[in-house]
N, C-alpha and C positions, 0 to 999 in steps of 0.2 A: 401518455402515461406508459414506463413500460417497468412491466413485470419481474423483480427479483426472485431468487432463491428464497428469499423469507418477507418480500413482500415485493415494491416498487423500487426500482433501482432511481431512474430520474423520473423526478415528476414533476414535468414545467404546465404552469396555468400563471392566469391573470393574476392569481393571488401568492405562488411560490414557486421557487424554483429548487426542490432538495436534491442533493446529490449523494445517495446514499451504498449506488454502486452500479459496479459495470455490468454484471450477468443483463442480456438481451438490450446494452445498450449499442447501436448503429456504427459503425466502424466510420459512417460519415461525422458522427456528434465523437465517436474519441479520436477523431484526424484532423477538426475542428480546434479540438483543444489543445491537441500537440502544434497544432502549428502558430494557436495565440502563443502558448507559452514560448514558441522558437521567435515571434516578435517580442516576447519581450525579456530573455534573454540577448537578444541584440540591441537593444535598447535598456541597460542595465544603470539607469539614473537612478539615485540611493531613494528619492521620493520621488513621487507623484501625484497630482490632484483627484484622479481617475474617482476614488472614491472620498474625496471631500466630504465631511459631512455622515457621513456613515457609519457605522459602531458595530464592531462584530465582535463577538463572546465570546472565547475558547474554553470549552468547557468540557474538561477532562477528568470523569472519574474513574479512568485508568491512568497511571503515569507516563508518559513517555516526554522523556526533554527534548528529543532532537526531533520529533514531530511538532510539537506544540512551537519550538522555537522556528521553526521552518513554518509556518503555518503566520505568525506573529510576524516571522520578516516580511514575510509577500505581503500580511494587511498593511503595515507601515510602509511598505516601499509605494504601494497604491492611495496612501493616504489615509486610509480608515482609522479610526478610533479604535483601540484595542483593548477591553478588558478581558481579563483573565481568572479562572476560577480552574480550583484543582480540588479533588474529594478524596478522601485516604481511602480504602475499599472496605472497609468497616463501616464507615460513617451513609454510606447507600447499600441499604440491606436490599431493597423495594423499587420498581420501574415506579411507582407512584411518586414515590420522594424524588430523584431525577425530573416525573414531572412536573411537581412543584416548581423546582431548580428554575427549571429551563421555563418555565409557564411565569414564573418572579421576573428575569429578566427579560422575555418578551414584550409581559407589561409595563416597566418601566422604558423598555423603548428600544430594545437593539434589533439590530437590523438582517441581524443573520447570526446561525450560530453552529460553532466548529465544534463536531463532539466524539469524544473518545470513551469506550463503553466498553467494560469485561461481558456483562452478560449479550446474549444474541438475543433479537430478536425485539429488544428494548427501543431500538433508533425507530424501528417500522410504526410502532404505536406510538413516538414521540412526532414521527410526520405527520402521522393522522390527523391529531390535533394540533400541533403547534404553527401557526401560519407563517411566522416569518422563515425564511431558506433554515435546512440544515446542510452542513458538511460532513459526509463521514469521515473520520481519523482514526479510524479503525472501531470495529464492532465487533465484541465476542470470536468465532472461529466464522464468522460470516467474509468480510469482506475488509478489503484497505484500498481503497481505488485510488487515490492519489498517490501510493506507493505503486501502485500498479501502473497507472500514468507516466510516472517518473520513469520507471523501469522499460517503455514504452519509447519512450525519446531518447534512453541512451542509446539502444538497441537500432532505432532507426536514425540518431546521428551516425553511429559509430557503421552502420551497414549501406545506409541511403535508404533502404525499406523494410517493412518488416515481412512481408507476407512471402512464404515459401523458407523462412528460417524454421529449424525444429531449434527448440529451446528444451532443454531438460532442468525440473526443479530437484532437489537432493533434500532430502532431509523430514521433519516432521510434519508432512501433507496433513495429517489427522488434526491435528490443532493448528492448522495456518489458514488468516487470514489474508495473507498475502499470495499463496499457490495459488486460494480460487480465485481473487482480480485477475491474477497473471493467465489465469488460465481460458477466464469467460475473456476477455479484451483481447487474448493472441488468436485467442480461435475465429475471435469475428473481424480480427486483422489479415487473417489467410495463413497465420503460420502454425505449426506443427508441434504438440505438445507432449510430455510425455514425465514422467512422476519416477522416481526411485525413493525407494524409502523403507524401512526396518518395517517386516511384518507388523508389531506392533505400533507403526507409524502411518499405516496409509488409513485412507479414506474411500471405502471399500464404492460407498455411494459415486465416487469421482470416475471409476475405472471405466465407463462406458466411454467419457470426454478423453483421458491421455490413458496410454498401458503402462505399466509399472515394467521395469527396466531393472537390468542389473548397471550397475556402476561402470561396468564397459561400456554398455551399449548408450549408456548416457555423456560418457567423453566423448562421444562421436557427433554431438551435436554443436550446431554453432555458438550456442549461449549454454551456459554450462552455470543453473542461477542454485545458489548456495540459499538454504534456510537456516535462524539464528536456533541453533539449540536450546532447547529452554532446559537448563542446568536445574529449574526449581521442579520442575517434572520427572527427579531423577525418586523420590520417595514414592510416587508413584507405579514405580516398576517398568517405564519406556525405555530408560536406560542403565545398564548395570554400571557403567561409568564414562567418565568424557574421555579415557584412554581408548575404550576398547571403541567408541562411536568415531575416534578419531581414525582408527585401526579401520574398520571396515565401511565408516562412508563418511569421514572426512578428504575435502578436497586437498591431499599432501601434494608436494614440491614432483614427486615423482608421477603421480597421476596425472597434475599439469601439464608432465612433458610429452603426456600420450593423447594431449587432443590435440587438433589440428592446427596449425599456423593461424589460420583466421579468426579460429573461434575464440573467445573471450568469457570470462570468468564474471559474475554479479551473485550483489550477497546487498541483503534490506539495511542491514545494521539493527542496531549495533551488533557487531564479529565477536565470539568468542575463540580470539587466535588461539591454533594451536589445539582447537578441537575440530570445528565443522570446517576449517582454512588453515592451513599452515602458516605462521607470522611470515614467512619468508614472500606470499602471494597474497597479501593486504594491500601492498603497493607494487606489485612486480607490474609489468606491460600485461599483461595479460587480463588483468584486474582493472574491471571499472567501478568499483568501492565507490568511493570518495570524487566521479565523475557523477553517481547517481544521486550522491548525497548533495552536489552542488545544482544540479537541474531540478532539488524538489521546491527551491521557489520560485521560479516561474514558472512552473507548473502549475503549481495551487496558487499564486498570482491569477491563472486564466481560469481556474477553478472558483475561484473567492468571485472574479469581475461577470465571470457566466453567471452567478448567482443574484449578483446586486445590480445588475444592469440588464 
């Protein structure tokens, strides 16, 4: 069992295996996983029997399509039975109702279940009790480890290794679930972290783990990872508009040209061009977009088969 930010990250016994996130997970168990998933993106057969027989839930009462769908290909490509459940965020006022949700279809019989949650802190008492695996797919401002995974294997396809890279993240650190994956799993990879972000954007609690940076000192690293603005947080006062956030720490055409030949460009998706990325560096060589979007299923392919096997 080991220890999360807000509860147990992985917790493998006789009876479950959840995988709820990377904080204090072994750089053996996330080098483990990248190297399933690099078996079975080379081995990219549309099905397989792997998980015959199996039923796994996707149960998301936060939206997200290109998670859920990426999650949905890996079970089908392994074979599993897939059902699906989506919740509008009205309709789950309560972690109690969730755990009806998920306690309903346990009982009728699935076999593992993939879950995506606005509030924090919701996934850790749904492992407590629910025995069959969970997957996280993001949890409140806690965690996305299989985004972090992904981000993980472009990084070490695209370099040969991770450890001794400094990666810098840009953007809204305070509400990202994906800075802290990226940040607990690079630290215990060996590489070098480091945060920029709008005063009113960081996460004052993080500053011991990476230092906050000005925008220069952040082009100077070899991963240069872009965070999605959240355009819906603009009524709450983080941002006075997507011009002025484009102006002083989006990633423009001219600031690309002041990092290093080596270093490469990463963003989670989905991109809001032309704020936090200039349209012109969504597809440019520099950008591995749409290289990270294609390794998230086999990824959570090795993620899904850790779980049921």
């Amino acid at each position: 069992m080991v220890e999360g930010e807000t509860g147990v990250s992985i917790v493998s016994t006789q009876q479950t295996k959840h995988f709820l996130g990377l904080k204090g997970v072994s750089a053996a168990e996330i080098t483990s996983l990248l190297d399933r998933a690099a078996y079975w993106e080379q081995h990219p057969s549309k099905v397989t029997n792997t998980l015959q027989g199996k039923f796994v839930s996707n149960l998301f009462f936060e939206n997200s399509t290109r998670t859920r769908f990426s999650f949905e290909l890996a079970q089908k490509r392994l074979g599993a039975g897939v059902l699906n459940f989506s919740a509008a965020e009205s309709s789950v006022q309560k972690g109690e109702s969730i755990y009806d949700t998920v306690r309903t279809l346990e009982s009728m019989g699935i076999d593992a279940g993939v879950i995506r949650l606005k509030p924090t802190g919701v996934l850790q008492e749904l492992a407590e009790k629910i025995k069959v695996p969970l997957i996280n797919a993001g949890d409140g401002n806690n965690e996305h480890p299989t985004q972090a995974l992904l981000d993980f294997y472009t990084m070490r396809k695209h370099f040969g290794a991770i450890k001794g890279l400094t990666v810098s993240i840009v953007g809204d650190i305070l509400h990202s679930r994906v800075a802290r994956s990226n940040l607990w799993g690079l630290l215990e990879l060996g590489a070098k972290v480091k945060f920029c972000a709008p005063p009113s954007m960081q996460a004052p609690e993080l500053a011991q783990f990476a230092p906050y940076v000005s925008f220069e000192e952040a082009l100077q690293s070899d991963v240069v990872m872009m965070l999605r603005v959240q355009l819906e947080r603009h009524d709450h006062g983080l941002l006075r508009s997507a011009e002025e956030y484009r102006e002083q720490y989006g990633m423009t055409m001219e600031r690309a040209s002041r990092m290093a030949p080596h270093a490469i460009i990463m963003h989670p998706a989905p991109v809001n061009r032309n704020v936090e990325i200039d349209d012109e560096l969504v597809e440019h060589e520099k950008s591995k977009i749409f290289t990270q979007i294609a390794h998230g299923v086999p990824i959570r392919m090795a993620v899904i088969e850790r779980a049921l096997t």
